[in-house]
Structures are given as C-alpha cells and as structure tokens.
C-alpha positions in Angstrom: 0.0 0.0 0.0 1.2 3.7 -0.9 2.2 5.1 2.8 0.6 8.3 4.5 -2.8 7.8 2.9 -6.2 6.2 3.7 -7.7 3.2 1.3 -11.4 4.3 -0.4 -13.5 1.6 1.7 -16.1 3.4 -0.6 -14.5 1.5 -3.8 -14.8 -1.8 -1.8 -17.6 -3.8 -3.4 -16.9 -2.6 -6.6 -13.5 -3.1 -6.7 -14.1 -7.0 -5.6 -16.8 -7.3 -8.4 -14.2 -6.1 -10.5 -11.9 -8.5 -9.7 -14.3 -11.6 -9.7 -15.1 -10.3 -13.1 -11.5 -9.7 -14.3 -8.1 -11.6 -13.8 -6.3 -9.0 -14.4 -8.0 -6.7 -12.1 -7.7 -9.6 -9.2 -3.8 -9.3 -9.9 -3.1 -5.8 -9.6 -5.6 -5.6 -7.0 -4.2 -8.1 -4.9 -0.7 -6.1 -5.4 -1.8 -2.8 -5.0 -4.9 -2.6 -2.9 -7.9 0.0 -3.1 -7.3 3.4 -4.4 -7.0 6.4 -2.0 -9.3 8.3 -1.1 -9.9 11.0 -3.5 -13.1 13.3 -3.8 -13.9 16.9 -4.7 -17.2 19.0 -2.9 -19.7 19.4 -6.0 -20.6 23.0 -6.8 -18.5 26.0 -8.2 -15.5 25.9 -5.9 -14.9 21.6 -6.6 -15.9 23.2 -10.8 -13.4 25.9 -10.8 -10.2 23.7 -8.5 -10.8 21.4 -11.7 -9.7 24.2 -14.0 -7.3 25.5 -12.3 -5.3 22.3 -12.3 -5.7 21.5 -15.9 -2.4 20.8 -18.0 -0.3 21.4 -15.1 1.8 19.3 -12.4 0.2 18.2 -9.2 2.1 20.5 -7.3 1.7 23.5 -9.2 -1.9 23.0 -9.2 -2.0 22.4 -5.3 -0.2 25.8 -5.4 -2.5 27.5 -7.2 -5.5 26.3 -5.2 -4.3 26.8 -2.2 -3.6 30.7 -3.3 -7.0 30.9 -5.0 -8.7 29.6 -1.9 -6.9 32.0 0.4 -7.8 34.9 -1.9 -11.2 34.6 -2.5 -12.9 32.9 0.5 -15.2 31.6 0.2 -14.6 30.3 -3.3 -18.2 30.8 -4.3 -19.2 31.9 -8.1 -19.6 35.5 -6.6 -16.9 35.8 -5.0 -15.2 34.6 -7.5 -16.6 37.8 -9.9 -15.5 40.2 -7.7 -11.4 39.4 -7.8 -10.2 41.9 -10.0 -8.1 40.0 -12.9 -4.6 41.1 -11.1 -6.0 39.1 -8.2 -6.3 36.1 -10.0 -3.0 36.7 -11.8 -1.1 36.7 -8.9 -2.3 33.3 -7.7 -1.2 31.6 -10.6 -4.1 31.4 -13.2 -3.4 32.0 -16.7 -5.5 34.1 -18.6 -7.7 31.6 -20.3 -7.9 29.8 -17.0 -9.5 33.8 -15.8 -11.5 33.9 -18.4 -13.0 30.1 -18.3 -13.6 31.1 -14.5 -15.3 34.1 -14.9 -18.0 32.6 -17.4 -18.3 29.6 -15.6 -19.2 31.9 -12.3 -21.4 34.0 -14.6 -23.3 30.9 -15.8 -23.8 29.8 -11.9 -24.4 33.0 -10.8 -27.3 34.4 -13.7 -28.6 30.8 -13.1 -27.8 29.7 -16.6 -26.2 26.8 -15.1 -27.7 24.6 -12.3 -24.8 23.6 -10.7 -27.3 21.5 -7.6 -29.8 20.4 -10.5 -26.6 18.5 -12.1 -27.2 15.9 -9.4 -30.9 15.0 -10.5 -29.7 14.5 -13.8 -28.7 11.2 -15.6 -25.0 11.2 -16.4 -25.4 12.4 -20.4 -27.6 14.8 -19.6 -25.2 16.3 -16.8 -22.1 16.0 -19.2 -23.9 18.3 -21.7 -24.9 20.8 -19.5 -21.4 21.7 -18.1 -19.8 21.0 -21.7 -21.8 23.5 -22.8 -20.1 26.1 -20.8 -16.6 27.7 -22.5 -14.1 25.9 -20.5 -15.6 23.3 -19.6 -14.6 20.1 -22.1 -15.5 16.7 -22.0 -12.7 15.5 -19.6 -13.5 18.1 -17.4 -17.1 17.2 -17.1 -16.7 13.1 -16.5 -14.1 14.2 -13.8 -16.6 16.4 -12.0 -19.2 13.5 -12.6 -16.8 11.0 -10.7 -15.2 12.8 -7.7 -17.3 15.6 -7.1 -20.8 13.7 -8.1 -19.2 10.4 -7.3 -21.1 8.9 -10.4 -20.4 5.0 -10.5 -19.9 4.3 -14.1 -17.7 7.1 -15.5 -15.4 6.2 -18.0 -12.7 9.2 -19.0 -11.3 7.9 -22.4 -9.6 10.9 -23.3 -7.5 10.3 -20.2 -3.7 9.6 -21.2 -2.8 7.7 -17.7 -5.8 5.9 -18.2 -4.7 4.7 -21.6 -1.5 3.9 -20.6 -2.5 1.9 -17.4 -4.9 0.3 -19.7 -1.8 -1.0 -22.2 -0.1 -2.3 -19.2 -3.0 -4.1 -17.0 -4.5 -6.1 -20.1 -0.6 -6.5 -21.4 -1.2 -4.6 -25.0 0.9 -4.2 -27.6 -0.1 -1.0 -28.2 -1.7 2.3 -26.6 -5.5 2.2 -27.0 -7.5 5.0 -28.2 -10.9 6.5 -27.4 -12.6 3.6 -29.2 -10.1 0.8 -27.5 -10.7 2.2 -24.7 -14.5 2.1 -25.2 -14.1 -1.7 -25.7 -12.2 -2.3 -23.1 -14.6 -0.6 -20.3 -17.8 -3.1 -21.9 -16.6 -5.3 -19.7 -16.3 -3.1 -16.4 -19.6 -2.4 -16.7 -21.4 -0.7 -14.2 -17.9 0.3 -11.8 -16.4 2.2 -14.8 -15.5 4.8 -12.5 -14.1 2.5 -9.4 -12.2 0.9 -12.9 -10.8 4.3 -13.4 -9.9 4.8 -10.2 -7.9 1.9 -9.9 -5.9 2.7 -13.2 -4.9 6.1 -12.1 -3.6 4.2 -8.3 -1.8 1.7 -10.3 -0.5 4.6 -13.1 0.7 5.8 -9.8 2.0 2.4 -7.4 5.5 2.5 -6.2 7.2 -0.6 -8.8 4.5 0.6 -11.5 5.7 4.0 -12.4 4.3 4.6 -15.7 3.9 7.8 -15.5 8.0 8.2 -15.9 8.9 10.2 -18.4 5.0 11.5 -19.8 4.8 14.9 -19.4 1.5 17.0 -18.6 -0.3 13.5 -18.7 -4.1 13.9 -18.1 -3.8 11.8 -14.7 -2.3 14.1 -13.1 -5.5 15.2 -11.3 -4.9 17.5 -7.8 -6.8 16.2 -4.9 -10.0 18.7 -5.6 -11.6 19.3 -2.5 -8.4 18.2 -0.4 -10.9 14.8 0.6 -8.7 12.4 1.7 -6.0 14.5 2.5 -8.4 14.1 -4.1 
C-alpha cells in the first residue's frame, strides 16, 4: 500500500466485483490494494479547483488552489466575480484559465447553469450541460461527474494515464484510443469509475511507475476538495 494515505472503503464492493469479473484486475488488486481516497465537494469551488489544475503538475496545481482559496474565500461563483483579474494573476491562473472562471461563475451566478440540479440529472444529460459552458470540455465534465458527483460508471477515455495503465493491465501491444478504450470498459460495466480509479492508483503504485517520463499527462489530477487529505 502507498504510505501516509487512507484506502477508499467506498471502492470496496466494486473493486471486488471487479476482480471476480477480471483476472487481471484480481492481480493488480491483490498487489496494490484500493485506491485512496480521492473526492472533490460538487458546486462552483470543486468546478473551478478542476480548471485551475488542468495541464499542469500536481504541485503547481495544489499551489494555485491553495492561493486561489486564500484569496477569495469563500470560493463561491460571486466571489469569484469580484477578484479583479490582477487578483487572479497573482495566484497563478493564466488568462484563459481567468477567463474560463469568470464565465463559468457568470453561468452559476445568472442561473444559466444549475450547478445542484446536475445531481438530478442522468449522467449524459449532466455531461452536456457543463460541456456547454466555454471551459468546460468533456474531460472536465466526467471528472466532475466522478469525484465531485461520485457517479459510478464514469469512464474518462480521453485520459492519457488511463490509456497507458490500460496497455499495461491487459498487457497490449499497443496504446489504445478512445474507441479501445471504449471496448475495453464493456466489460467493467457498471464500476467504470471505481475501474478508473484503480488505473490512475496503479498509473501511480511505487514498482509501477508509468507515468516516468509522460509529461503534462491527463492523470495528473490535484486532490480537488483536499478529501482524503483528491
């Protein structure tokens, strides 16, 4: 187990269905144990801690939350509009990232989006209301839908550690794609998301390592939220 951090008992029965289901999953799961906790609060702060930590390392994106949340606190949609943009400059965010932000608190705050009726909604119908807000692309939406909505069967194909630890648990010649990838998640079928999960821990598990050497990788997701500290 990784030390100085708590297994997702959450992830539990699906993680053993999982298994039952797949011999590969039973191996790595027997070798690297549950996932850790991980989870983001839903809403505009757990939305915009997403953007914020797109396309850059897990540190630097624990750096600029940390400054974002100290600024503007709380981290609500209008508070948010308030921060003048030399605020948000100088805790880290680039200027697309500003301007993703500010529409994305605009579309919360005018009530264009429904941020609490995302919850009520089934999982298609939720991924097209946030992907219709600038900013807000597909990745972004299933990662919202599995930490911060805690969706079961999530399955973030456009993720490059996923692909990768993918290629490695079913012992592939080569990388899948989107539609591989696709395939590949038929059979996880209805725990895509505890599935993904347990890619990015073993992406991640000391004597795995894959991620060596891929640079700005989509797994590198902060701890949104700080649950589990996600």
């Amino acid at each position: 187990m990784i030390p100085d951090v708590q297994p997702d008992e959450y992830l539990r029965p699906a993680m053993e269905a999982l298994a039952e289901a797949d011999p590969d999953i039973a191996e790595a799961y027997a070798r690297c144990g549950l996932p850790p906790e991980r989870g983001s609060e839903p809403g505009f702060a757990g939305l915009m801690r997403m953007i914020a930590g797109q396309q850059v390392s897990v540190q630097s994106a624990a750096a600029i939350i940390g400054r974002l949340e100290a600024r503007i606190d709380p981290l609500t949609a209008e508070q948010f509009l308030k921060a003048s943009d030399d605020d948000l400059k100088a805790v880290g965010l680039s200027r697309p990232k500003m301007l993703y932000g500010r529409i994305l608190a605009e579309e919360i705050a005018g009530g264009s989006l429904d941020i609490q009726g995302l919850e009520a909604l089934d999982d298609a119908e939720a991924i097209a209301a946030l992907t219709r807000v600038k900013g807000i692309g597909q990745w972004t939406a299933e990662i919202y839908l599995l930490f911060a909505l805690r969706r079961p069967d999530v399955w973030p194909v456009g993720d490059l550690a996923l692909c990768i630890a993918a290629q490695h648990l079913k012992k592939l010649e080569a990388r899948p794609g989107p539609k591989g990838m696709l395939a590949l998640g038929e059979a996880w079928r209805p725990h895509r998301s505890a599935a993904a999960r347990f890619l990015w821990h073993l992406y991640r598990y000391p004597g795995v390592a894959l991620g060596r050497g891929v640079k700005k990788n989509r797994l590198d997701i902060p701890r949104y939220g700080r649950i589990g500290q996600q």
